[in-house]
DRENFIVEX-859347 format. One record per residue: x, y, z of N, C-alpha, C, O in turn. Coordinates in steps of 0.05 Angstrom, whole numbers, padded with zeros to 5 digits, always signed. Layout:
REM DRENFIVEX-859347
XYZXYZXYZXYZ/...
***
This chain:
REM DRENFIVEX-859347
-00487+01882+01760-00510+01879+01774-00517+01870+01782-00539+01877+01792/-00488+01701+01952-00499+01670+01967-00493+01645+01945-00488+01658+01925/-00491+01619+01938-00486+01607+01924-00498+01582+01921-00500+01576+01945/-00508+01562+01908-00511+01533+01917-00498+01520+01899-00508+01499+01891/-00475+01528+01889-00455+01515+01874-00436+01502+01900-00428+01512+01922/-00431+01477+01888-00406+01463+01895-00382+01466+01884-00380+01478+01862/-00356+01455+01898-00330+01456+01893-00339+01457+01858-00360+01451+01847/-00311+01469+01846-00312+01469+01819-00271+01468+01809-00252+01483+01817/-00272+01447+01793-00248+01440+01793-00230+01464+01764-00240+01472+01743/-00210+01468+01771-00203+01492+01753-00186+01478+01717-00171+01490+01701/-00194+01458+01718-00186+01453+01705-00203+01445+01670-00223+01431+01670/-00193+01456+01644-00213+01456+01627-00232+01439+01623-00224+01416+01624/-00257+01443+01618-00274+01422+01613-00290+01418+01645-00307+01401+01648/-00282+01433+01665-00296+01432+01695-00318+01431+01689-00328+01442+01669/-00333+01414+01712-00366+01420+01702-00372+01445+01720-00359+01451+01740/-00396+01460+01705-00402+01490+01720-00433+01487+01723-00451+01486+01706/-00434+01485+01753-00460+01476+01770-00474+01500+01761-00463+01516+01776/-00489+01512+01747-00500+01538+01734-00526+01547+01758-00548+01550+01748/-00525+01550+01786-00544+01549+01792-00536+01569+01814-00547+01564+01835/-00518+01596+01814-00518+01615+01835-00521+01638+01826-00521+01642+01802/-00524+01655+01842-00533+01682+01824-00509+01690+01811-00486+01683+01816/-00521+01710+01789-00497+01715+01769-00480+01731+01784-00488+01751+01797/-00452+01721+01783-00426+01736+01797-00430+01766+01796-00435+01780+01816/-00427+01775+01772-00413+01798+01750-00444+01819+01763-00440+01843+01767/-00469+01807+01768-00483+01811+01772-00494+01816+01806-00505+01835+01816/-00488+01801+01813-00491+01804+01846-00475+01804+01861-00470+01781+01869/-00456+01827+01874-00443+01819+01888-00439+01815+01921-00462+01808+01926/-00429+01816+01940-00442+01815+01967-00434+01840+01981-00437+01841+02006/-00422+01865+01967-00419+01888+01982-00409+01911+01955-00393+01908+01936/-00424+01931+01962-00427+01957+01946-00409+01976+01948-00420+01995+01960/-00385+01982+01943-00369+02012+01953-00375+02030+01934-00379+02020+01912/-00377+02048+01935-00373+02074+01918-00353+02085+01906-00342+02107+01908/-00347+02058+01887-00333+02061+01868-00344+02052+01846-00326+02046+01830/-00362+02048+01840-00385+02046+01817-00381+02070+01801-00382+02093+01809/-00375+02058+01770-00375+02071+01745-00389+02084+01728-00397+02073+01707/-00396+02114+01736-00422+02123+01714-00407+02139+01695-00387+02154+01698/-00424+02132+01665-00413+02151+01643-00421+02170+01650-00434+02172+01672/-00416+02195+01631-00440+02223+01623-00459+02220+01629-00469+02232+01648/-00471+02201+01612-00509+02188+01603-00517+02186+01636-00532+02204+01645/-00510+02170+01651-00514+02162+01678-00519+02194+01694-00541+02199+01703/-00507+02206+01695-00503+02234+01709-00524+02245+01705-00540+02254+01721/-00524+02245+01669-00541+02271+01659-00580+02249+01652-00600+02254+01639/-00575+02234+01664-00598+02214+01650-00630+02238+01668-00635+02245+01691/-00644+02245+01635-00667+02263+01642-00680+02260+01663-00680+02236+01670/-00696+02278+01679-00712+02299+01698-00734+02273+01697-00736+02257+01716/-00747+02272+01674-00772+02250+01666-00763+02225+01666-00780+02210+01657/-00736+02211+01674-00740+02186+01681-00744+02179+01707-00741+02192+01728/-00749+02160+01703-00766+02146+01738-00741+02140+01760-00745+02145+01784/-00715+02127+01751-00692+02129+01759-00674+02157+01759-00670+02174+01742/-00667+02153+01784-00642+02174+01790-00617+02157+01802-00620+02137+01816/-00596+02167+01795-00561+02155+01797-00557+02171+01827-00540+02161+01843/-00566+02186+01832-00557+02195+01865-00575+02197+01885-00575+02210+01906/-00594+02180+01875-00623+02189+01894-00639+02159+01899-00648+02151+01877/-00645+02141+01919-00654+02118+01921-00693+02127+01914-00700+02149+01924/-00710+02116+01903-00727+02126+01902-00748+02098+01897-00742+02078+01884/-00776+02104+01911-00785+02076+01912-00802+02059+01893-00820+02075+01888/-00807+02039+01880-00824+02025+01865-00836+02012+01875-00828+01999+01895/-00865+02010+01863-00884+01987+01880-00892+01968+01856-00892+01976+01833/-00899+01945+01864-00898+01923+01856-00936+01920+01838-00958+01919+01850/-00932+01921+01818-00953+01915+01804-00967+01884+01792-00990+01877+01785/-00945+01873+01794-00955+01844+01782-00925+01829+01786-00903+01841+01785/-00929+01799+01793-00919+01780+01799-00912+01754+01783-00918+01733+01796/-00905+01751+01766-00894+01722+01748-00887+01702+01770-00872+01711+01786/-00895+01675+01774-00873+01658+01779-00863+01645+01752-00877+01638+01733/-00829+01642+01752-00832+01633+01726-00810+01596+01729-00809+01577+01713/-00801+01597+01745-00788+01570+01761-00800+01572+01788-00810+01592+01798/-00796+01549+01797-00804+01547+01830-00782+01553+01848-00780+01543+01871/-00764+01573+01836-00749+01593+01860-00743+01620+01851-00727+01636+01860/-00764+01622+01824-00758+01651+01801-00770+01665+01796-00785+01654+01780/-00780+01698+01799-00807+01705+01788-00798+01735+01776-00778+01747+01783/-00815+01745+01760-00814+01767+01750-00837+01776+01761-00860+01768+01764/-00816+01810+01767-00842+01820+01777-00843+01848+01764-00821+01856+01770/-00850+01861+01755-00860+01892+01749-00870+01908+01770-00886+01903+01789/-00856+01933+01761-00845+01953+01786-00857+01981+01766-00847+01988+01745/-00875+01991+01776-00886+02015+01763-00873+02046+01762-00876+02062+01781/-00864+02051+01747-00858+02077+01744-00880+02095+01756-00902+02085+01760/-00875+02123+01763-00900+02146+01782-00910+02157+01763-00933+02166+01765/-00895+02158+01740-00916+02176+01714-00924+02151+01689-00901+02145+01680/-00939+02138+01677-00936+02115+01663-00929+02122+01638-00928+02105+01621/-00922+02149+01632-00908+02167+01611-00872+02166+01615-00857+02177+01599/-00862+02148+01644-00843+02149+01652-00831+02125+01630-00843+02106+01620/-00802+02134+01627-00776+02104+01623-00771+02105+01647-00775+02123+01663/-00756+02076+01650-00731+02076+01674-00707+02091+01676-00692+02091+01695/-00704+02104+01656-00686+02115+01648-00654+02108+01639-00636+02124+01633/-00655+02077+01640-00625+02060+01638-00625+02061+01604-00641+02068+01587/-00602+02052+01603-00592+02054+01568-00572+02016+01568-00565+02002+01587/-00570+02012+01541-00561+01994+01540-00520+01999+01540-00507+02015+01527/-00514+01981+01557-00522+01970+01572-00517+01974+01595-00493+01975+01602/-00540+01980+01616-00534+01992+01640-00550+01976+01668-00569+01961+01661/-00546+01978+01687-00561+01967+01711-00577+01981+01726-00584+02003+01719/-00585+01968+01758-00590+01990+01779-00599+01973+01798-00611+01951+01799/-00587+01994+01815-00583+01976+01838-00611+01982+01859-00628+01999+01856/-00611+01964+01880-00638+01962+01898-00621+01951+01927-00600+01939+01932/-00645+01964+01942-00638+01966+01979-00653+01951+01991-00670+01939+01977/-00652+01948+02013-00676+01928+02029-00658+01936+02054-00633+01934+02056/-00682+01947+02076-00671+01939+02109-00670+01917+02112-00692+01908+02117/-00641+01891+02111-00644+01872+02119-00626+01864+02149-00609+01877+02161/-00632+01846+02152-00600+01834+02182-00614+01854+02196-00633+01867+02190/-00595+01851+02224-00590+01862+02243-00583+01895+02246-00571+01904+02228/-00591+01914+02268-00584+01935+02261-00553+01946+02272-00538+01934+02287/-00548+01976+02258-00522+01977+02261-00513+01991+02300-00527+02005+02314/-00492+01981+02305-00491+01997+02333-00503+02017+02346-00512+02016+02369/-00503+02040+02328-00512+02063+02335-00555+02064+02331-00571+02082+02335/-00558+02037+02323-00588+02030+02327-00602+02031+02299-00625+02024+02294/-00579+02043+02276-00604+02053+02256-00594+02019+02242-00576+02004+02247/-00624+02017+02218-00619+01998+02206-00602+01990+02174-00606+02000+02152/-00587+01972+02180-00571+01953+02164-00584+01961+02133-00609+01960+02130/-00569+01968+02114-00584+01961+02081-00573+01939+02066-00552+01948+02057/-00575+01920+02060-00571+01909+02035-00573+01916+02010-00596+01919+02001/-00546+01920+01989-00556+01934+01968-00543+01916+01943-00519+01910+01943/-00559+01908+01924-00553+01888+01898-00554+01900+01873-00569+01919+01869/-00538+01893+01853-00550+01911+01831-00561+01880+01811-00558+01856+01815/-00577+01898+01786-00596+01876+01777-00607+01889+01755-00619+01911+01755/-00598+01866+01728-00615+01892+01697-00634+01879+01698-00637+01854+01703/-00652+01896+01693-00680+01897+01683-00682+01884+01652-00667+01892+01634/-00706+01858+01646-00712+01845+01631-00725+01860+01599-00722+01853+01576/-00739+01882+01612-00759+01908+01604-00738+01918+01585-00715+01917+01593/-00743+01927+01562-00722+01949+01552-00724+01976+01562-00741+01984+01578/-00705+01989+01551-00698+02016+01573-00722+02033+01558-00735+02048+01572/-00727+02031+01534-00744+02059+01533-00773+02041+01533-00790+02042+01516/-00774+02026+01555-00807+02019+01557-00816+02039+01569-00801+02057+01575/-00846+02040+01576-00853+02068+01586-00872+02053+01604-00881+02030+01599/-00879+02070+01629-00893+02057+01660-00886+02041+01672-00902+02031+01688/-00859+02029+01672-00855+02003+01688-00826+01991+01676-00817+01997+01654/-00813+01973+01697-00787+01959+01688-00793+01935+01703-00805+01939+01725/-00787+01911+01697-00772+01885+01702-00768+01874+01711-00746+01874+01699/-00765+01854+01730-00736+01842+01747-00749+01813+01743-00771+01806+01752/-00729+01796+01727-00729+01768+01734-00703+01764+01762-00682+01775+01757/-00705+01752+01785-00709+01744+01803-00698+01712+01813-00717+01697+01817/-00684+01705+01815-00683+01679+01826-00671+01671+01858-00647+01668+01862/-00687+01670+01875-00682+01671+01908-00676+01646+01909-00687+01626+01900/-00652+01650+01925-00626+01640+01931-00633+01630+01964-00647+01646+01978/-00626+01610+01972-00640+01597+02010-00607+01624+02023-00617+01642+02037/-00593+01625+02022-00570+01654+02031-00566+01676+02020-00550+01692+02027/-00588+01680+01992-00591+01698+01989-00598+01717+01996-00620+01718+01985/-00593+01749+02014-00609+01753+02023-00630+01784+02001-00654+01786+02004/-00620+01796+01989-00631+01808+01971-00651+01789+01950-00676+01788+01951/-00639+01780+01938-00658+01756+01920-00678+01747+01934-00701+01752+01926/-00675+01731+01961-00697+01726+01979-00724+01745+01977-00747+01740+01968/-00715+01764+01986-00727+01788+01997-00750+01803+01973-00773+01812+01976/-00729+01802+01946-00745+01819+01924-00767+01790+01907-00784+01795+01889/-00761+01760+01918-00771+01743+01907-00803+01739+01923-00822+01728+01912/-00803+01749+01947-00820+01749+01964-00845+01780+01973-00863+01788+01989/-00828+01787+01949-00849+01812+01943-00875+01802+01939-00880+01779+01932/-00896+01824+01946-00920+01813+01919-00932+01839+01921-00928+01857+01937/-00950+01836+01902-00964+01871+01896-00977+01884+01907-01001+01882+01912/-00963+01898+01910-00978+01933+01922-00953+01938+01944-00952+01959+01957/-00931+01916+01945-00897+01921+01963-00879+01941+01945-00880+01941+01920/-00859+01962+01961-00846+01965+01940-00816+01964+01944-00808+01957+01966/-00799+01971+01927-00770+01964+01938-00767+01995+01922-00779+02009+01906/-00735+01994+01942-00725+02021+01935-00695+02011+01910-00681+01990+01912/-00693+02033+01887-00675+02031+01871-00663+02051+01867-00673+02069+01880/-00642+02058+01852-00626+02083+01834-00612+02069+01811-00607+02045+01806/-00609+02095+01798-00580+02079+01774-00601+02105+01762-00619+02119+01770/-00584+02099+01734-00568+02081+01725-00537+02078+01725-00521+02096+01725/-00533+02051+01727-00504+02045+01733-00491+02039+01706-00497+02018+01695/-00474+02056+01693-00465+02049+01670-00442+02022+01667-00422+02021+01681/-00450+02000+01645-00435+01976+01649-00421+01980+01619-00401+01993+01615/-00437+01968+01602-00415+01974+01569-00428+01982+01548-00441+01966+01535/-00427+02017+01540-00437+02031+01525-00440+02014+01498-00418+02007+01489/-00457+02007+01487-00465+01999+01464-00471+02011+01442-00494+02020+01440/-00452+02016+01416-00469+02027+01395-00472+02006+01366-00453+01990+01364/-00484+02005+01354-00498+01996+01333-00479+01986+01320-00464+02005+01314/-00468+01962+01310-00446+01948+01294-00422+01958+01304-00407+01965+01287/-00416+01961+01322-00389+01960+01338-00370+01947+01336-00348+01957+01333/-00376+01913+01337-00366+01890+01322-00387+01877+01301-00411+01882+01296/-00371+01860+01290-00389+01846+01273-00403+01818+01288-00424+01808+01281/-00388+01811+01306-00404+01788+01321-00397+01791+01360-00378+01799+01374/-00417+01783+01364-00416+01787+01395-00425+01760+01404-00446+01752+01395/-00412+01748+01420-00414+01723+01425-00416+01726+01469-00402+01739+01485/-00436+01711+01474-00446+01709+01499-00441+01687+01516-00449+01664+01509/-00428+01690+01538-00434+01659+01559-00444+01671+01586-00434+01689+01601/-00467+01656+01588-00488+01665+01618-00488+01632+01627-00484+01612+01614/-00492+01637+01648-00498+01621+01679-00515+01635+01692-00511+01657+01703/-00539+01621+01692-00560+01628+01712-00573+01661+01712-00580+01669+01689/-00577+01676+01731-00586+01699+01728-00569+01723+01705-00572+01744+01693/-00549+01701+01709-00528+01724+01683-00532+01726+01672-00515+01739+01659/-00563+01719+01653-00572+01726+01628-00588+01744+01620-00601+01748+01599/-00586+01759+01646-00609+01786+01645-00588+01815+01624-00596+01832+01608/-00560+01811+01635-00548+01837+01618-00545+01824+01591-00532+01836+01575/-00555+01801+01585-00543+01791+01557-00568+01791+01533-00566+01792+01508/-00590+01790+01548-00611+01795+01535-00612+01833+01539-00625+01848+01525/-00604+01835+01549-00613+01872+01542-00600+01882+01520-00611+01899+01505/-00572+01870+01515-00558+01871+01490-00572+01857+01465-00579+01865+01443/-00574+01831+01478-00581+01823+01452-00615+01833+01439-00624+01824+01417/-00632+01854+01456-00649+01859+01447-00642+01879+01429-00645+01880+01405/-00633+01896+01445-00614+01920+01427-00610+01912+01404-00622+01921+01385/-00591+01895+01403-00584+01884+01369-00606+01881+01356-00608+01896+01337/-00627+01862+01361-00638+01852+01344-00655+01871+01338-00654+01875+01314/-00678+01892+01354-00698+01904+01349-00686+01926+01330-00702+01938+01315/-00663+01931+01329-00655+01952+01300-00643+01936+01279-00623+01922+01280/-00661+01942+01256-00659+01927+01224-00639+01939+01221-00626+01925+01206/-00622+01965+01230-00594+01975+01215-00569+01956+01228-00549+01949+01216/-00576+01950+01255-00553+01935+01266-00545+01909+01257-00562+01892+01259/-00517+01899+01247-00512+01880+01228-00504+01853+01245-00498+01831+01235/-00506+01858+01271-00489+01843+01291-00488+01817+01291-00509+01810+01302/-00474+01796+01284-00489+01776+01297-00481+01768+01314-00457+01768+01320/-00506+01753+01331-00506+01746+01362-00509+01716+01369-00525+01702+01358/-00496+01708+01385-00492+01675+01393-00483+01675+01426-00462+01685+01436/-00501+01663+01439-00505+01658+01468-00500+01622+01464-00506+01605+01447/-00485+01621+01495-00481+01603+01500-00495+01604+01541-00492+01623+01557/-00506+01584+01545-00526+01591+01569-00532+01561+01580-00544+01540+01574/-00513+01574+01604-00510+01540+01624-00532+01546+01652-00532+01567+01664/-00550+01522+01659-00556+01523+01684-00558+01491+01683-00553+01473+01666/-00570+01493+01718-00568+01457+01721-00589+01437+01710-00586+01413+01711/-00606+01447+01702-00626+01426+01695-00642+01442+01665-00639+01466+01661/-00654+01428+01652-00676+01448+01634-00696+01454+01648-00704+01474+01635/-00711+01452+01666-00735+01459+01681-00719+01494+01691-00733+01514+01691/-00687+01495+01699-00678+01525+01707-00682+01541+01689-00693+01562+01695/-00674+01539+01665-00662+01560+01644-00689+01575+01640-00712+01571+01632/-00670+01598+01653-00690+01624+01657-00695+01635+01627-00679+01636+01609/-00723+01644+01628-00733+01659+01602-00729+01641+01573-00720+01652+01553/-00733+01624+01573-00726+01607+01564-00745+01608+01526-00737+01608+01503/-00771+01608+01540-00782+01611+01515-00783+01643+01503-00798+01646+01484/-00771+01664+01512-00764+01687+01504-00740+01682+01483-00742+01689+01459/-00726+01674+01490-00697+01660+01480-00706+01649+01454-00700+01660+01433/-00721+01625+01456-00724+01610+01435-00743+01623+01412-00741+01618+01388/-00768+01646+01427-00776+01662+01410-00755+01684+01386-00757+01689+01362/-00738+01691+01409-00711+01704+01398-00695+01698+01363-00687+01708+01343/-00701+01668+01382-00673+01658+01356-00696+01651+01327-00691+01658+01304/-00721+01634+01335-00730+01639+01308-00747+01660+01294-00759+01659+01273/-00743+01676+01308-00747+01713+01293-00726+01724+01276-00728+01732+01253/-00707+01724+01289-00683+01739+01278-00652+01710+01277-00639+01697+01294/-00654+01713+01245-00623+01698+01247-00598+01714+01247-00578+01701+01242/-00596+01728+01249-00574+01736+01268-00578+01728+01301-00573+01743+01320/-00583+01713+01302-00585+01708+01344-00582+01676+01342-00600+01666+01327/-00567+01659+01351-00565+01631+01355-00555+01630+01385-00539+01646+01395/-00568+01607+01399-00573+01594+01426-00558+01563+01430-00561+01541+01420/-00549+01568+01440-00535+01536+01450-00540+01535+01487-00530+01550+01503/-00560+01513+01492-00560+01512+01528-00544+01492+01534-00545+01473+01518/-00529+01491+01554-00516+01478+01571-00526+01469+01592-00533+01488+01606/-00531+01444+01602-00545+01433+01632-00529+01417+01643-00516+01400+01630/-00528+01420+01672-00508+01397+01679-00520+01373+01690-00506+01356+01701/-00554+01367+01686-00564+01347+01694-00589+01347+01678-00610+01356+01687/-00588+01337+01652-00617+01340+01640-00633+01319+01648-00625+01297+01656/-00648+01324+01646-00672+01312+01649-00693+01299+01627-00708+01281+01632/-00692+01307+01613-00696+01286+01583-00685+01276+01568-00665+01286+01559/-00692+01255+01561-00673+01233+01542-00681+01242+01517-00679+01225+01499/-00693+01268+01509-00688+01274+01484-00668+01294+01480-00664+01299+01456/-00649+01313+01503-00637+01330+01509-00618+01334+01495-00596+01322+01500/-00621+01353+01471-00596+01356+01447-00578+01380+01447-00562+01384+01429/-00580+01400+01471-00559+01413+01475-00535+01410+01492-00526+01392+01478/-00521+01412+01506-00492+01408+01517-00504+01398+01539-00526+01405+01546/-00486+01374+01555-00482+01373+01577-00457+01370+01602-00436+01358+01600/-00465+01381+01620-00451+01376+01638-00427+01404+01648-00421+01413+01670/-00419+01411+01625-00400+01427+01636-00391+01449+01601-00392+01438+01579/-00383+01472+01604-00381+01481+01586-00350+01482+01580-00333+01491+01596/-00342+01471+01550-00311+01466+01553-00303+01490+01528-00319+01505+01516/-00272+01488+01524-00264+01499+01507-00274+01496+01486-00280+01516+01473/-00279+01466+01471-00298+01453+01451-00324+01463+01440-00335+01463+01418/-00331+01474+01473-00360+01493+01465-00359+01513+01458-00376+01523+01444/-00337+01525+01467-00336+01561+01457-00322+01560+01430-00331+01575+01412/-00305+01547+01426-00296+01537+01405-00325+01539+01373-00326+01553+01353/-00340+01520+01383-00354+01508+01365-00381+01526+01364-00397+01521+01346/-00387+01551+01387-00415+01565+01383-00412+01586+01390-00430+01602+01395/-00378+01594+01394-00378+01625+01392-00360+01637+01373-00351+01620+01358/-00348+01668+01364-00337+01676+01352-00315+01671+01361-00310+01672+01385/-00299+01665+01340-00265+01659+01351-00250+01691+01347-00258+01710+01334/-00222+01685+01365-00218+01716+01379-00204+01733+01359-00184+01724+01347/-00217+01761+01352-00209+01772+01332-00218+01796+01346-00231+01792+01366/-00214+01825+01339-00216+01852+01349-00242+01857+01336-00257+01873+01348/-00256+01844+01307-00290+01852+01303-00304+01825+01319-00325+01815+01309/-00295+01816+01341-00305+01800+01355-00307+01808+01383-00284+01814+01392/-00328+01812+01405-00332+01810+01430-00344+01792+01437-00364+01784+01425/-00331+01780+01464-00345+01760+01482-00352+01773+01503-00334+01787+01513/-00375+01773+01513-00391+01779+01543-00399+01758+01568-00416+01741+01567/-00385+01762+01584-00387+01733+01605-00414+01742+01632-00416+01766+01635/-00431+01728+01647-00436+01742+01663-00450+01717+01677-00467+01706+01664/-00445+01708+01699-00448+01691+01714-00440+01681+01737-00425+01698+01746/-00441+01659+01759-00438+01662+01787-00406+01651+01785-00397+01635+01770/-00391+01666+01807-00361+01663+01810-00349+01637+01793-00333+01639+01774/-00365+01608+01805-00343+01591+01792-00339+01587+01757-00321+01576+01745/-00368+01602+01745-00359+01600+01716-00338+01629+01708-00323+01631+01689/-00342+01642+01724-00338+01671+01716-00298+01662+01718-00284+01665+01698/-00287+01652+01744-00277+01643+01740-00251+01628+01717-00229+01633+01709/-00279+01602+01714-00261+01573+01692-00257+01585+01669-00236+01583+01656/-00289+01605+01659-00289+01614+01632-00262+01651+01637-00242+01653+01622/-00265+01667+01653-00245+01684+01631-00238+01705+01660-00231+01728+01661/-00246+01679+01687-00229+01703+01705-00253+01723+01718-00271+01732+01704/-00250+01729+01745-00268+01746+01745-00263+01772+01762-00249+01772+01782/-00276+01793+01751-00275+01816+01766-00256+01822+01785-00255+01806+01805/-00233+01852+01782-00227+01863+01801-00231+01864+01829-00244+01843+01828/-00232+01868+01848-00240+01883+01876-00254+01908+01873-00276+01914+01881/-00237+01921+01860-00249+01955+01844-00271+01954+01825-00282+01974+01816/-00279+01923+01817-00300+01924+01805-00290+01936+01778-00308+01942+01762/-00259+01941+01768-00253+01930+01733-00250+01909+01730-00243+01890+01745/-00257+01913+01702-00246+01879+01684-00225+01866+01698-00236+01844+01703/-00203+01863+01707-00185+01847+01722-00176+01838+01696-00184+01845+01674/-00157+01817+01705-00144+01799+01696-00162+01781+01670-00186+01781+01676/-00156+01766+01645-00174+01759+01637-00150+01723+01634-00129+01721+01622/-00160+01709+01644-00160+01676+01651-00181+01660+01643-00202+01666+01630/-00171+01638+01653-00193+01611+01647-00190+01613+01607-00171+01621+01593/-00214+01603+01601-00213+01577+01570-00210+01601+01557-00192+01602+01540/-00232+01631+01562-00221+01651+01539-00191+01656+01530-00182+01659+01507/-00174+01656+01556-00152+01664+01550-00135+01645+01535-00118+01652+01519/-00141+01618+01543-00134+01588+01530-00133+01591+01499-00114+01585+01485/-00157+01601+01491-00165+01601+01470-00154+01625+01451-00159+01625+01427/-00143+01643+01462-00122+01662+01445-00137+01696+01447-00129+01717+01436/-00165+01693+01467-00168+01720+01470-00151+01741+01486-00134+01733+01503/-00155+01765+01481-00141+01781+01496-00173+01794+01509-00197+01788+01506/-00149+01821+01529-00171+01826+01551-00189+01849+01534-00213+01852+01541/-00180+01863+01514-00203+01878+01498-00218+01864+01480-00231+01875+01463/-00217+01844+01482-00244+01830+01465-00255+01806+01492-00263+01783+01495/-00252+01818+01499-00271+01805+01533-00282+01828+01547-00268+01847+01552/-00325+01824+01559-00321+01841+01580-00334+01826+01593-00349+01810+01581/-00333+01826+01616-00350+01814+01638-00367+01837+01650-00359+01860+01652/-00395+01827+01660-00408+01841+01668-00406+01837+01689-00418+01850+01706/
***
């Protein structure tokens, strides 16, 4: 569901400039070969989303939450409405942007993007946001403000989730990639039956970036099942006791589940981590090939998914 990353060297231990939109997450062109389960098809009459139908949201309220990041809330038409997405799922959004096409009509830009909101909230969903200077979707939905609205559909089915599936699920986000990782990891945590435990690992370039940050940290001392390790590649305080610089084998090693079949890792982040850490995405938009430190490290491609 544009870049201001620099070169990134492929070799372990590379530093990963954490500061482009999430890969797995944004990509720069849409074919219609997008994967819906059942659920997606058959997703009810009374949700506010439809999977074959673009339909519009208007903008109710505005977060800035970094000085290039904002959350904004997008109102459902009945406030009795869900979005209708399930964990874990996306949806995608349009904008007339660019130039128009030959024949005169106008150009769409279309991005996909999970919602922060959980799926069975009711009146409204989500979008944390981070506008990108070539971004042109991010731009566009960052520069909203209320009473604008953008057009969406979905839900786009990504990786059906059920309740202790594995026994540990282990996370690496870069930048906006931490929107599909928190929808899981809410999942986990808000059901007392689910045994999961959960460990994120979450690189951007500075601590002033790391999106949602005190959600996160509310996260981890609520529920111990959930542990947080941040990665920065330029901190900014000299009291700075999480990772720096670059996320190595050492780190996944030392704050995630090591590779076993009651073990899943979830990657979701901008090309060059997607990349170093485990390879990224098909053309067709499957899993592809699974490379970089996961594979180093003795996983295989069914205990990897990338979003």
């Amino acid at each position: 569901m544009a870049s201001l990353f620099g070169a990134l060297r492929s070799s372990v231990g590379t530093r990963l400039l954490i500061a482009g939109t999430a890969g797995a997450a944004v990509v720069s062109t849409l074919q219609s070969g997008w994967i819906r389960d059942a659920r997606a098809e058959e997703a009810p009459s009374a949700a506010a989303l439809d999977p074959n139908e673009w339909r519009s949201f208007k903008v109710v309220s505005k977060d800035v939450i970094t000085h290039n990041t904002s959350r904004l809330r997008f109102a459902t038409p009945d406030p009795e409405q869900t979005s209708g997405l399930f964990v874990a799922s996306c949806l995608l959004t349009r904008a007339p942007i660019g130039a128009k096409k030959e024949d005169g009509t106008q150009k769409f830009v279309i991005r996909p993007y999970t919602p922060t909101s959980a799926p069975d909230q009711k009146g409204h969903f989500d979008l944390v946001v981070k506008g990108y200077p070539d971004g042109k979707m991010s731009k566009h939905i960052v520069n909203l403000n209320v009473g604008d609205s953008l057009e969406c559909k979905g839900p786009i089915s990504k990786l059906p989730y059920k309740p202790n599936m594995k026994k540990n699920v282990g996370m690496i986000a870069g930048g906006t990639g931490i929107t599909p990782m928190l929808q899981v990891a809410s999942e986990i945590l808000r059901n007392p039956e689910d045994m999961t435990e959960v460990s994120l690992v979450f690189g951007n370039v500075s601590e002033d970036d790391i999106l949602l940050r005190k959600e996160i940290d509310e996260m981890e001392k609520k529920h111990k099942n959930f542990k947080v390790y941040y990665v920065v590649d330029k901190p900014t305080s000299f009291f700075w006791r999480g990772g720096k610089g670059y996320i190595t084998e050492d780190t996944v090693r030392k704050h995630l589940p090591a590779p076993s079949d009651d073990n899943l890792i979830l990657v979701c982040g901008p090309p060059p981590l997607m990349r170093a850490i485990s390879g990224d995405k098909a053309e067709d938009k499957s899993q592809g090939e699974l490379t970089g430190i996961l594979k180093s490290l003795g996983f295989t491609s069914d205990q990897v998914y990338k979003f």
